[in-house]
CHARMM internal coordinates of N, CA and C (Angstrom, degrees):
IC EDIT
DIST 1 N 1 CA 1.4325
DIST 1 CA 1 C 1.5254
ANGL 1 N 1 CA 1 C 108.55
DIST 1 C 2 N 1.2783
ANGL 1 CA 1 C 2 N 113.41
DIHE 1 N 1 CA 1 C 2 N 132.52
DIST 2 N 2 CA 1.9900
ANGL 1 C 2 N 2 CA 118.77
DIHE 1 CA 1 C 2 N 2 CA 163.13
DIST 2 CA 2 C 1.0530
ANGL 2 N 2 CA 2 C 98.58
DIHE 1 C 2 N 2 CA 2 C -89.86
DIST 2 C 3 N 1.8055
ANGL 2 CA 2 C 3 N 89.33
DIHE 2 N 2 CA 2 C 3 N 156.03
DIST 3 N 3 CA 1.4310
ANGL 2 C 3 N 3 CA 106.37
DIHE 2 CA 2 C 3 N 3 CA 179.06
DIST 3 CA 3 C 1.7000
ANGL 3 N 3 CA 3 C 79.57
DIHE 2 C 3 N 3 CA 3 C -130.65
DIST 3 C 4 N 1.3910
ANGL 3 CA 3 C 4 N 126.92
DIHE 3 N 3 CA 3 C 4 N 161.26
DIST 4 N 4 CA 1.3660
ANGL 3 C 4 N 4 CA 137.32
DIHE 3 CA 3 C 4 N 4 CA -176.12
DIST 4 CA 4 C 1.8147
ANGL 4 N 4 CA 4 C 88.71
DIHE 3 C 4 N 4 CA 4 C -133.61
DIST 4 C 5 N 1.6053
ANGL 4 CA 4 C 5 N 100.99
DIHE 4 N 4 CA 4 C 5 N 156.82
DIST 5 N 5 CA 1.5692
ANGL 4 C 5 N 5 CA 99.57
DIHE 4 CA 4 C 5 N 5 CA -177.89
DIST 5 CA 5 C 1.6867
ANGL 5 N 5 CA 5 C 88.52
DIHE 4 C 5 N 5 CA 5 C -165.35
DIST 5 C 6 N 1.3707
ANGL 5 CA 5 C 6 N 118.72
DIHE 5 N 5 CA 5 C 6 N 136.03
DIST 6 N 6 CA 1.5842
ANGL 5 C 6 N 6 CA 122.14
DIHE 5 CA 5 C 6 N 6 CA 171.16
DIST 6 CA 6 C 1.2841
ANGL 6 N 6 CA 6 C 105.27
DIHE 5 C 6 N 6 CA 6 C -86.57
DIST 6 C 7 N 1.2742
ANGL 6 CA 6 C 7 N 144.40
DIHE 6 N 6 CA 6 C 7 N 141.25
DIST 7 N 7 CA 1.1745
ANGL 6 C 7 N 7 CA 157.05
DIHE 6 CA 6 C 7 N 7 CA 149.92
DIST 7 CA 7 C 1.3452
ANGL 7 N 7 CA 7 C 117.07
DIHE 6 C 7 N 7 CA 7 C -93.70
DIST 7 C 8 N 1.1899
ANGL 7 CA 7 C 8 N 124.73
DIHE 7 N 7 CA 7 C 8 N 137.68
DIST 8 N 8 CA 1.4745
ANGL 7 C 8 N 8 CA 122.91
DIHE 7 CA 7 C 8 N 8 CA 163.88
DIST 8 CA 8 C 0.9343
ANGL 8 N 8 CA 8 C 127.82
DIHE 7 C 8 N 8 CA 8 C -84.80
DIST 8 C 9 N 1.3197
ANGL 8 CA 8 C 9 N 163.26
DIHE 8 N 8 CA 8 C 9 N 79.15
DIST 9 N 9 CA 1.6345
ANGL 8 C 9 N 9 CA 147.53
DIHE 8 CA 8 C 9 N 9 CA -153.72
DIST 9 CA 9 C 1.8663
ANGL 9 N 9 CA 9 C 112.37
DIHE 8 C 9 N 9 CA 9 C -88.84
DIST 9 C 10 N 1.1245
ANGL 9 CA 9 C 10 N 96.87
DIHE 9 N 9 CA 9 C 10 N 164.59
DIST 10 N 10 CA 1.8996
ANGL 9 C 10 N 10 CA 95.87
DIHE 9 CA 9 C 10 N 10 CA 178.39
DIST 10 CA 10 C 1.5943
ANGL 10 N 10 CA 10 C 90.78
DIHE 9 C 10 N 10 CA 10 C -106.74
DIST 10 C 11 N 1.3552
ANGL 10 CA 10 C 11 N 129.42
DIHE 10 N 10 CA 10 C 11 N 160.67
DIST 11 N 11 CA 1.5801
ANGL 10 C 11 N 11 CA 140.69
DIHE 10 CA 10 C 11 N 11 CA -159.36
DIST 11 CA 11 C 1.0467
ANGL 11 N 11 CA 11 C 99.46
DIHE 10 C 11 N 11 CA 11 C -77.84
DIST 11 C 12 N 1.8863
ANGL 11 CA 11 C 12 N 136.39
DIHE 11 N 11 CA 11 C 12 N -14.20
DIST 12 N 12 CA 0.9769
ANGL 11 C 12 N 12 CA 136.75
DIHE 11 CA 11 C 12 N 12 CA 173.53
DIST 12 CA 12 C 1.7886
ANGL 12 N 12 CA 12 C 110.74
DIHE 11 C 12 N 12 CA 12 C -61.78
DIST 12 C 13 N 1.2901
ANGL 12 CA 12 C 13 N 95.87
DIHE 12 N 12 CA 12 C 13 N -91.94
DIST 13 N 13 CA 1.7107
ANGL 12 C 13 N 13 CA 97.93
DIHE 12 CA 12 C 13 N 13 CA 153.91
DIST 13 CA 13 C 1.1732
ANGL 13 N 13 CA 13 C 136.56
DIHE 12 C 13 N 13 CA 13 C -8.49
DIST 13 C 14 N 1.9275
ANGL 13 CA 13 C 14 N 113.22
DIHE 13 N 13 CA 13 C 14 N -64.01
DIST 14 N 14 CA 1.2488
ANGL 13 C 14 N 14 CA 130.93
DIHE 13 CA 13 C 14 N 14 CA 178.56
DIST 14 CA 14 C 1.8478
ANGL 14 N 14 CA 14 C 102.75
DIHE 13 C 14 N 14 CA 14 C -44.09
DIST 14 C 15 N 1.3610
ANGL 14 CA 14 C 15 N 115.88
DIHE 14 N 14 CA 14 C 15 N -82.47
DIST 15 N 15 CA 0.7122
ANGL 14 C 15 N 15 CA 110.34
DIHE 14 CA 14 C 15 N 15 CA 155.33
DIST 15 CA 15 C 1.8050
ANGL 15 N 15 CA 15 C 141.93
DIHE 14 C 15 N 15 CA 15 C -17.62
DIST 15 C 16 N 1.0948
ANGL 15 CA 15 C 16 N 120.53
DIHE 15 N 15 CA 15 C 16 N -59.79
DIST 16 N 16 CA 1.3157
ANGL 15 C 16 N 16 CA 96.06
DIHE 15 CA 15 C 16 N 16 CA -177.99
DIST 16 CA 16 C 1.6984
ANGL 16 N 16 CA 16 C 125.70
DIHE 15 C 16 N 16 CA 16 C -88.03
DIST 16 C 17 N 1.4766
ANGL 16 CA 16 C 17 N 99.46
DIHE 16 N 16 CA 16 C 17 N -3.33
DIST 17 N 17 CA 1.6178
ANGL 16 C 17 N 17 CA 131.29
DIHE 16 CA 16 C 17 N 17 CA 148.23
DIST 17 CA 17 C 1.7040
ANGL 17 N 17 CA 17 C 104.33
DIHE 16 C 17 N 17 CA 17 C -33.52
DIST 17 C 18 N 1.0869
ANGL 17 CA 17 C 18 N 102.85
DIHE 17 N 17 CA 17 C 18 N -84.90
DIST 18 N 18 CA 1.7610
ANGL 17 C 18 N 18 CA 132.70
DIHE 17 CA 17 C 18 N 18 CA -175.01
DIST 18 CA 18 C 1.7081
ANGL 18 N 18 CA 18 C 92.52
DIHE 17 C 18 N 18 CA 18 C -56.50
DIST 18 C 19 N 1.0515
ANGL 18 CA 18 C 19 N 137.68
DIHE 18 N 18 CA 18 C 19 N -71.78
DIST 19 N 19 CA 1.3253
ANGL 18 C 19 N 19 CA 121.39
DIHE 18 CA 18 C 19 N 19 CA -175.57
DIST 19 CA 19 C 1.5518
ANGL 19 N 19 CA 19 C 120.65
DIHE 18 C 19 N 19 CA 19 C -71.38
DIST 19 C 20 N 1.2599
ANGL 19 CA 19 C 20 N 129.66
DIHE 19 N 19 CA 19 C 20 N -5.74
DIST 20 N 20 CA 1.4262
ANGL 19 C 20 N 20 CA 136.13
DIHE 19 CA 19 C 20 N 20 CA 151.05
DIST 20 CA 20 C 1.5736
ANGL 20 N 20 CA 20 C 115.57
DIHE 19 C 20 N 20 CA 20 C -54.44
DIST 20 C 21 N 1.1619
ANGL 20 CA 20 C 21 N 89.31
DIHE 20 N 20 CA 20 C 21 N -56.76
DIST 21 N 21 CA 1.7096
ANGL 20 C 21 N 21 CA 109.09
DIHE 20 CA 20 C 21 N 21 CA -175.14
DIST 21 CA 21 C 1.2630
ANGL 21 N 21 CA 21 C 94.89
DIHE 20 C 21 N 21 CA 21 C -49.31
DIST 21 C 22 N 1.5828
ANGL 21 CA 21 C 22 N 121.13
DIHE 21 N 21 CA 21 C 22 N -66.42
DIST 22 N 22 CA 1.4826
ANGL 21 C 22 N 22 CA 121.26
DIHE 21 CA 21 C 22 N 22 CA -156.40
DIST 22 CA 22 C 1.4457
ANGL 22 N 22 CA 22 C 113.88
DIHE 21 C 22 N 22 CA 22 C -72.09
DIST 22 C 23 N 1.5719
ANGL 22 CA 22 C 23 N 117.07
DIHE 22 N 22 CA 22 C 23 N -23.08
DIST 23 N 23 CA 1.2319
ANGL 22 C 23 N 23 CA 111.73
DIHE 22 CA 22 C 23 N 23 CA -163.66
DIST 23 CA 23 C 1.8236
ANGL 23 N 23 CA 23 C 100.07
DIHE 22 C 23 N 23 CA 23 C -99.97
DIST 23 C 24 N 1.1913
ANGL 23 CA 23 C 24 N 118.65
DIHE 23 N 23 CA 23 C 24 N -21.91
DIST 24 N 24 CA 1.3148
ANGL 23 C 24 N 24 CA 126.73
DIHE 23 CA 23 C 24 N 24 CA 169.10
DIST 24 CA 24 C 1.5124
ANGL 24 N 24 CA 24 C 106.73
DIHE 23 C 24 N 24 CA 24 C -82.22
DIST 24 C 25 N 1.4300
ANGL 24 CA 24 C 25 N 157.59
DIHE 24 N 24 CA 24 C 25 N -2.27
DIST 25 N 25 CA 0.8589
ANGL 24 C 25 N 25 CA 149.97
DIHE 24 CA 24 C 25 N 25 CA -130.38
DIST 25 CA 25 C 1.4827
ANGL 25 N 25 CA 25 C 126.39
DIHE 24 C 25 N 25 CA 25 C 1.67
DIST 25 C 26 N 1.5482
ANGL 25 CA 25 C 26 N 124.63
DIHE 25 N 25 CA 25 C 26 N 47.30
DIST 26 N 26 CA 1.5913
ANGL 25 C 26 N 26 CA 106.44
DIHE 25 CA 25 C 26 N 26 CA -158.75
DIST 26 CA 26 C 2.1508
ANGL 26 N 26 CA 26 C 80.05
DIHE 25 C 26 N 26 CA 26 C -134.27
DIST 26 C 27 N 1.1629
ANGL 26 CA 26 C 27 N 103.60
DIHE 26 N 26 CA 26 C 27 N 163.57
DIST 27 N 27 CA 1.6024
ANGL 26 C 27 N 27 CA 106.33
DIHE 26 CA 26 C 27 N 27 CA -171.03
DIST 27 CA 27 C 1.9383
ANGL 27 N 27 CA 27 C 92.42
DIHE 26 C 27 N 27 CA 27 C -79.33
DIST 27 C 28 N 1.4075
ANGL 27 CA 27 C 28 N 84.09
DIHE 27 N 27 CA 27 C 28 N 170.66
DIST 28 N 28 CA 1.1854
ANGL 27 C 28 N 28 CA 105.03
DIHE 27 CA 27 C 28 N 28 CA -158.16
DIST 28 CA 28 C 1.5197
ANGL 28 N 28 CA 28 C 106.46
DIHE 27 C 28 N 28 CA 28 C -82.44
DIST 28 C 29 N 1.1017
ANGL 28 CA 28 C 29 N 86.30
DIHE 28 N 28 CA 28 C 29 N -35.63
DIST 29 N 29 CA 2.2284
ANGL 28 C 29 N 29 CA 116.15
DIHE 28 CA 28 C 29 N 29 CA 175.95
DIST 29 CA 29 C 1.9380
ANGL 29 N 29 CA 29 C 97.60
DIHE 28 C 29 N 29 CA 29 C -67.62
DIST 29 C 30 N 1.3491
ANGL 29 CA 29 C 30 N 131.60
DIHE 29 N 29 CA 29 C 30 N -25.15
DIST 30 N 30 CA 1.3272
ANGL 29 C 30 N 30 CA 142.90
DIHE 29 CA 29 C 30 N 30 CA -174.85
DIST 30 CA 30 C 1.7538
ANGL 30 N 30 CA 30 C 91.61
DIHE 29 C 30 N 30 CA 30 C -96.43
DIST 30 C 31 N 1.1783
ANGL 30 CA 30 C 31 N 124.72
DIHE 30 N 30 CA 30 C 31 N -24.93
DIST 31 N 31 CA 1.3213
ANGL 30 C 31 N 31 CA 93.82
DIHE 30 CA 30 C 31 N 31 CA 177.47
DIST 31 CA 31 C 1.6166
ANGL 31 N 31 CA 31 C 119.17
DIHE 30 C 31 N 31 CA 31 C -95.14
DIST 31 C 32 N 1.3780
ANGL 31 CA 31 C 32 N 109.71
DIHE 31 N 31 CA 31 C 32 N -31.40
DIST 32 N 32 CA 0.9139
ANGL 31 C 32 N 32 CA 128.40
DIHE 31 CA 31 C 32 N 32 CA 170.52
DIST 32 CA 32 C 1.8902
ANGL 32 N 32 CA 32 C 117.14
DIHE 31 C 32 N 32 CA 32 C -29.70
DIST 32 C 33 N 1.6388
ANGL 32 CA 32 C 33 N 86.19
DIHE 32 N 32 CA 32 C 33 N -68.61
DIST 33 N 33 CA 1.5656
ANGL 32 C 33 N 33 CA 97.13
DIHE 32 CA 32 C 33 N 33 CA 174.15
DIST 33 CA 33 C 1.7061
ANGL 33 N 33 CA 33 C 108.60
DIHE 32 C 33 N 33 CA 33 C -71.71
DIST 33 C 34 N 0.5209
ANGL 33 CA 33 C 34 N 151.41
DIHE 33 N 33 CA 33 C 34 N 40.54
DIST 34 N 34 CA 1.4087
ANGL 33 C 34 N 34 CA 162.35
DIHE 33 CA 33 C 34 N 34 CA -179.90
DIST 34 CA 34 C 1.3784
ANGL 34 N 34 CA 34 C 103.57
DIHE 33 C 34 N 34 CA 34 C -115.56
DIST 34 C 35 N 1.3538
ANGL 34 CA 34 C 35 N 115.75
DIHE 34 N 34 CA 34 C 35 N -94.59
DIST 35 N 35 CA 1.3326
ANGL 34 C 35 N 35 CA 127.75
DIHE 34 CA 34 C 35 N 35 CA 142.32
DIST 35 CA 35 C 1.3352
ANGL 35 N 35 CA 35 C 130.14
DIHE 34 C 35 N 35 CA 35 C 12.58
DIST 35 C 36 N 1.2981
ANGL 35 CA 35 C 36 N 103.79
DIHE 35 N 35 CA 35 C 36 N -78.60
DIST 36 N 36 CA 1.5313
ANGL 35 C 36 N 36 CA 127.38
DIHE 35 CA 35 C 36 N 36 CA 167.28
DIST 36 CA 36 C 1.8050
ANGL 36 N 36 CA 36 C 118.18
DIHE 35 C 36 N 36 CA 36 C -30.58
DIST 36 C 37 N 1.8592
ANGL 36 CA 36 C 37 N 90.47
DIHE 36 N 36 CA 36 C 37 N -57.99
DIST 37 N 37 CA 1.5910
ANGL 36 C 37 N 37 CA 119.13
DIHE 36 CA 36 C 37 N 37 CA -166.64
DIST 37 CA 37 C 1.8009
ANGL 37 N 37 CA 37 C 80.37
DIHE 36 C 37 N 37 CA 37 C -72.07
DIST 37 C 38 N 1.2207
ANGL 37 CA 37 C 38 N 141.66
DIHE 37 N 37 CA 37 C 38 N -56.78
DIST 38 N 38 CA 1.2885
ANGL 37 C 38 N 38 CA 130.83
DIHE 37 CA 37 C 38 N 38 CA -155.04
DIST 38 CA 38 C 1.4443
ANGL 38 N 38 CA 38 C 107.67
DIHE 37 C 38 N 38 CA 38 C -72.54
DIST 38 C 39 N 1.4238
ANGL 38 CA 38 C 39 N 129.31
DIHE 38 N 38 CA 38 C 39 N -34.22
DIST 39 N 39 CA 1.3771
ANGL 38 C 39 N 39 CA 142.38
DIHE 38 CA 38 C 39 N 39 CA 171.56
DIST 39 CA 39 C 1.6851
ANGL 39 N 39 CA 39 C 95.08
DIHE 38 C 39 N 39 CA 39 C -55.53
DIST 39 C 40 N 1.1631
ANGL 39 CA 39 C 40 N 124.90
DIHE 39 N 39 CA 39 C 40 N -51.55
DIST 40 N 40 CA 1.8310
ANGL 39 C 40 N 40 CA 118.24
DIHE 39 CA 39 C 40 N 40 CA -172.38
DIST 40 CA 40 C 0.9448
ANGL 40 N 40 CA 40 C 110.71
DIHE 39 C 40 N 40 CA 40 C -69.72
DIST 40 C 41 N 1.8082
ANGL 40 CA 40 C 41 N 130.46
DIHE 40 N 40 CA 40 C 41 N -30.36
DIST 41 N 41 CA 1.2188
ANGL 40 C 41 N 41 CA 118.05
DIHE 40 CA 40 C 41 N 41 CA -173.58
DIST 41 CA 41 C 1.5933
ANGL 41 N 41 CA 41 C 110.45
DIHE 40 C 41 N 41 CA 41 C -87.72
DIST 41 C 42 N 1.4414
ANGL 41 CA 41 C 42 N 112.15
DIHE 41 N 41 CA 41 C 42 N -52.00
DIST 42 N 42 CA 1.5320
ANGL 41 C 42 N 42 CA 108.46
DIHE 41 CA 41 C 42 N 42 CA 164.62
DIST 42 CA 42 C 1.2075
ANGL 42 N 42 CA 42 C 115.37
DIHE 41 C 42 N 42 CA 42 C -27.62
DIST 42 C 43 N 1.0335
ANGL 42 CA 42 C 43 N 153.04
DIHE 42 N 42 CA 42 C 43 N -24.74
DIST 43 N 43 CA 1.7518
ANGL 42 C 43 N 43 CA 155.54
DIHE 42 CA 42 C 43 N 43 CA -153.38
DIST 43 CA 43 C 1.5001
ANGL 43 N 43 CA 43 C 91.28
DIHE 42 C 43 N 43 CA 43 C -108.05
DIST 43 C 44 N 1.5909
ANGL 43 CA 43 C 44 N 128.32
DIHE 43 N 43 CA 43 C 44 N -61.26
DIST 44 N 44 CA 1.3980
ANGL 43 C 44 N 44 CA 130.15
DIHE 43 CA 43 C 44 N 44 CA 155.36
DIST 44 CA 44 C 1.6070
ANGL 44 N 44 CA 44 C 113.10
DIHE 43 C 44 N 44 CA 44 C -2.12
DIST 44 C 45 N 1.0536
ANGL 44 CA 44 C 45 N 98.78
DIHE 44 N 44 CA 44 C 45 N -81.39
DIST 45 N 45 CA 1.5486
ANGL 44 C 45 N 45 CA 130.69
DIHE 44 CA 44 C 45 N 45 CA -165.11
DIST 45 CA 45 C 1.3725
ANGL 45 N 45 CA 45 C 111.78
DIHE 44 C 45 N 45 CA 45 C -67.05
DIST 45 C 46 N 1.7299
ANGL 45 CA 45 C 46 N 123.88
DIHE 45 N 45 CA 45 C 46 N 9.45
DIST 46 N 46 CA 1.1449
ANGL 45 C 46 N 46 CA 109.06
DIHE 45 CA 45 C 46 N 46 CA -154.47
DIST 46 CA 46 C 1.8375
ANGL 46 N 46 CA 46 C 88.60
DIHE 45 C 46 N 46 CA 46 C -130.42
DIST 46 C 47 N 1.3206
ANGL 46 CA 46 C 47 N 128.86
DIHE 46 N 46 CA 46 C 47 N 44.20
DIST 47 N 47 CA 1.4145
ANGL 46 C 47 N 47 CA 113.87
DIHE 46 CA 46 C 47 N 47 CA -139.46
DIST 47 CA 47 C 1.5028
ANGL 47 N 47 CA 47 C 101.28
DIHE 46 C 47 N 47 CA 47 C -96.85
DIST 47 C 48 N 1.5907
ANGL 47 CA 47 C 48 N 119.24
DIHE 47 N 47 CA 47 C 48 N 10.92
DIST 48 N 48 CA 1.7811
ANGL 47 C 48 N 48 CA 132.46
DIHE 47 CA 47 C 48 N 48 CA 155.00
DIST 48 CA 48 C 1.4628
ANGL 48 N 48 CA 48 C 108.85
DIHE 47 C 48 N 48 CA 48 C -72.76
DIST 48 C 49 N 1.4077
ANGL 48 CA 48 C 49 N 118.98
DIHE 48 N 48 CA 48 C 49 N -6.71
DIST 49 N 49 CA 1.6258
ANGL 48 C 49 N 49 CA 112.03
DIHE 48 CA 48 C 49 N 49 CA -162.63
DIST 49 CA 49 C 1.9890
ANGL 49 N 49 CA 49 C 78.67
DIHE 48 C 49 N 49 CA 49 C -99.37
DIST 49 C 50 N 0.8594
ANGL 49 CA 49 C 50 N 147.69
DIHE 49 N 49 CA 49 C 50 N 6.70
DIST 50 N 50 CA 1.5365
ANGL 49 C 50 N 50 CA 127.12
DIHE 49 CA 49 C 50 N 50 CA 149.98
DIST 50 CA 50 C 1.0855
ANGL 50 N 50 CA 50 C 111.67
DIHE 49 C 50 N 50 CA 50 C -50.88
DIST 50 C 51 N 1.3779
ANGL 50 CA 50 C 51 N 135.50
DIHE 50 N 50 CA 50 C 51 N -57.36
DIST 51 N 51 CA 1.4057
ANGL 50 C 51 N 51 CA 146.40
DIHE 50 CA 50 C 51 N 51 CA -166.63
DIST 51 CA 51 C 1.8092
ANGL 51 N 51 CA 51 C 125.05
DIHE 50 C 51 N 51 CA 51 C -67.66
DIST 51 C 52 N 1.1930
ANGL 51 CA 51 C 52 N 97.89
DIHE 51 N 51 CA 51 C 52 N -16.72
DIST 52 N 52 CA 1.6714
ANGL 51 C 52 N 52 CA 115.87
DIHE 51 CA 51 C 52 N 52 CA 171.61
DIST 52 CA 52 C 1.1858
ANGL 52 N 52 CA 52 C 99.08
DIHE 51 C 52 N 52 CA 52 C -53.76
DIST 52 C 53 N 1.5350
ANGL 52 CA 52 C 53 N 112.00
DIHE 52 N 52 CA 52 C 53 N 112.12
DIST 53 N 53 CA 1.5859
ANGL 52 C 53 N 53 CA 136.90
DIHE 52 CA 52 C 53 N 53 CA 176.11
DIST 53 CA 53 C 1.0339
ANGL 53 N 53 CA 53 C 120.70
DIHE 52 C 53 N 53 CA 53 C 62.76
DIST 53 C 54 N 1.2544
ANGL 53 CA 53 C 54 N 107.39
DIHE 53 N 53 CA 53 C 54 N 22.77
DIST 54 N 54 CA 1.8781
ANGL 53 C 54 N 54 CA 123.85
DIHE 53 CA 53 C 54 N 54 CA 148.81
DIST 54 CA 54 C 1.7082
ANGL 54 N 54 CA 54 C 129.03
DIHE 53 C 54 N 54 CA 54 C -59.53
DIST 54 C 55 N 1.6270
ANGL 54 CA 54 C 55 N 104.36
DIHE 54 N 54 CA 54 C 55 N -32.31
DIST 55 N 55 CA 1.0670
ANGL 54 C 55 N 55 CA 127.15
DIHE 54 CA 54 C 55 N 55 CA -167.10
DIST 55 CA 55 C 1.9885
ANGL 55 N 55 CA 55 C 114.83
DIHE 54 C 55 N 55 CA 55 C -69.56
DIST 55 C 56 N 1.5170
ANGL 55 CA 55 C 56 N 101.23
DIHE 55 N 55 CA 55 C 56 N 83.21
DIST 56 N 56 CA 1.6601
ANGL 55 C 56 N 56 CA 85.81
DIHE 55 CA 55 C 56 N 56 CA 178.40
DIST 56 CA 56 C 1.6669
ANGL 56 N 56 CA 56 C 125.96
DIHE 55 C 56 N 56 CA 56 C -78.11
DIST 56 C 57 N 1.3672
ANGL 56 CA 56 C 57 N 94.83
DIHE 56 N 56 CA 56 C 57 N 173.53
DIST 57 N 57 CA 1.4329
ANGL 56 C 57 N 57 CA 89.19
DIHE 56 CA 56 C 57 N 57 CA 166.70
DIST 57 CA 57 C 1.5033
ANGL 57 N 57 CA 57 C 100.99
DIHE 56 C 57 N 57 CA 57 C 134.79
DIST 57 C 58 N 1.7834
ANGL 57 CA 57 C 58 N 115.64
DIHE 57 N 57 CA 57 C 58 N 176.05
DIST 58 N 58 CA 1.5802
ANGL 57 C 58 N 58 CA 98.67
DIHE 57 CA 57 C 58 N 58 CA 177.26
DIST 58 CA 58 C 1.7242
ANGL 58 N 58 CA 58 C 131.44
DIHE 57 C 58 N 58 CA 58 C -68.24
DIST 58 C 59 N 1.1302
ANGL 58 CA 58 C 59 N 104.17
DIHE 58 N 58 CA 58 C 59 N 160.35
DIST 59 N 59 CA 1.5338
ANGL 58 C 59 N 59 CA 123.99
DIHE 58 CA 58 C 59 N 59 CA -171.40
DIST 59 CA 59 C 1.8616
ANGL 59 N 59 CA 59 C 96.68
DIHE 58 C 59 N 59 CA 59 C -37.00
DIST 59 C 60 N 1.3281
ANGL 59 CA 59 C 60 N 107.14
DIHE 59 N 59 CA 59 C 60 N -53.55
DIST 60 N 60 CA 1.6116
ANGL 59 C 60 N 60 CA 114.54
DIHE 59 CA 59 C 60 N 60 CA -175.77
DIST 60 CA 60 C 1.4861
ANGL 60 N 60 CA 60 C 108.63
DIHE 59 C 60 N 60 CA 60 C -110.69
DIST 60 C 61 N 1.1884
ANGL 60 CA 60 C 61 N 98.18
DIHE 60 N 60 CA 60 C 61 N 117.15
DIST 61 N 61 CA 1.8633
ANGL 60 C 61 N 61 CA 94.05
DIHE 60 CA 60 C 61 N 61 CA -172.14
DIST 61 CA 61 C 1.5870
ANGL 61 N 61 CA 61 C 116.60
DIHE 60 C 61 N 61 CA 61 C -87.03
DIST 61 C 62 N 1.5302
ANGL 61 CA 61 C 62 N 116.64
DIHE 61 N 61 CA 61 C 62 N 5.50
DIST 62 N 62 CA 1.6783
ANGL 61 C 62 N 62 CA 133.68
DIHE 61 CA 61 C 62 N 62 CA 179.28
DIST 62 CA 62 C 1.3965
ANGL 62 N 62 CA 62 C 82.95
DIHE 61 C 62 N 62 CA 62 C -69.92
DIST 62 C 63 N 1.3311
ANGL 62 CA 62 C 63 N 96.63
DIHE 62 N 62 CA 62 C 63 N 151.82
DIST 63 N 63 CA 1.4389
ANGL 62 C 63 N 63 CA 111.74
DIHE 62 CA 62 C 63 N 63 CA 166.77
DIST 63 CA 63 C 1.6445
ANGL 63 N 63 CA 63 C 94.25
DIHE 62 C 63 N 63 CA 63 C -134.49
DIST 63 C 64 N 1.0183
ANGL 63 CA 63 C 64 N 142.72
DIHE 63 N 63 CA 63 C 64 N 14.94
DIST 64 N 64 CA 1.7396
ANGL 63 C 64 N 64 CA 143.83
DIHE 63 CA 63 C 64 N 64 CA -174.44
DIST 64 CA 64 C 1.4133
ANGL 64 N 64 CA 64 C 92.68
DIHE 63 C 64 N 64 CA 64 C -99.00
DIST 64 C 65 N 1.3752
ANGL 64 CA 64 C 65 N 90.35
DIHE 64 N 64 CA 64 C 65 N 135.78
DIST 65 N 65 CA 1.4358
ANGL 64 C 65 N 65 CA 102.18
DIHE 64 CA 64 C 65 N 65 CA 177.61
DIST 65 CA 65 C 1.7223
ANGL 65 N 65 CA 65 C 114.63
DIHE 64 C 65 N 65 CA 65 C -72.19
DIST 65 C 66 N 1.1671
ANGL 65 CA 65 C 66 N 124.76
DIHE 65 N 65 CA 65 C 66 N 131.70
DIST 66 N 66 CA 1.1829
ANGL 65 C 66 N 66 CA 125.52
DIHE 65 CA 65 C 66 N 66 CA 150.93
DIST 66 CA 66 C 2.4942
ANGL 66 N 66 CA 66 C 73.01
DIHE 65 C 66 N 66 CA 66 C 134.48
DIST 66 C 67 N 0.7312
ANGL 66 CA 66 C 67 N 92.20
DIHE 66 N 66 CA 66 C 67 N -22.77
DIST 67 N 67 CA 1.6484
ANGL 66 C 67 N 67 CA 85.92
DIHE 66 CA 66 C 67 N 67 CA -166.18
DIST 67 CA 67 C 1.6354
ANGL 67 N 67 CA 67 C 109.46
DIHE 66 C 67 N 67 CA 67 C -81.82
DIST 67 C 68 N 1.2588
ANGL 67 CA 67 C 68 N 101.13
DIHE 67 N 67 CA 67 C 68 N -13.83
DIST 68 N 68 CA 1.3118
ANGL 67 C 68 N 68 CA 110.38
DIHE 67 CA 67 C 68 N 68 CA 174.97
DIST 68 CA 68 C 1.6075
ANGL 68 N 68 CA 68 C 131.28
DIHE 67 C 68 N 68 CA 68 C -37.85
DIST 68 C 69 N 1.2298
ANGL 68 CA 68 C 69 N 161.56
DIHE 68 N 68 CA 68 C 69 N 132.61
DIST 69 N 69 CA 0.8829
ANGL 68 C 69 N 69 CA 170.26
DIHE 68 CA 68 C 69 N 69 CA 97.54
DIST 69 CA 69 C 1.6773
ANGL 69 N 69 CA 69 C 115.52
DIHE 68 C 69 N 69 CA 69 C 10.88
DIST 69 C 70 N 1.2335
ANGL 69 CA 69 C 70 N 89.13
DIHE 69 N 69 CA 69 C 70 N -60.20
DIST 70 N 70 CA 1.7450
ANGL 69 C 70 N 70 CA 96.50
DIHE 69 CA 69 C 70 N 70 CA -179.56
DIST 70 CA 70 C 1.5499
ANGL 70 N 70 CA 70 C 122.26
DIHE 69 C 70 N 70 CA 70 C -86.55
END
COOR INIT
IC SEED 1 N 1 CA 1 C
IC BUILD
């Protein structure tokens, strides 16, 4: 099954979209999903990023003097 989806791009992007395409010869809609598929799996692979800002405790975790914060 397709799914179709509009994107908006900024001319920055647009651009290097359009010259990927042309200089890779592969469609632009093929890179996209490429992309896409590599963005889902990276996230896969990332299964320590649950814990990002889990970590309590004080602002500066040195306890040596001179390293202090405060």
């Amino acid at each position: 099954m397709s799914h179709t989806i509009t994107v908006r791009l900024g001319k920055d992007l647009a651009a290097w979209l359009e010259e990927t395409a042309t200089r890779t010869g592969v469609a632009q809609g093929q890179i996209v999903r490429e992309h896409l598929q590599k963005a889902k799996a990276a996230r896969r692979n990332r299964p320590f990023m649950r814990l990002a800002g889990a970590v309590r405790g004080p602002r500066t975790l040195s306890r040596r003097k001179g390293f202090s914060a405060s």
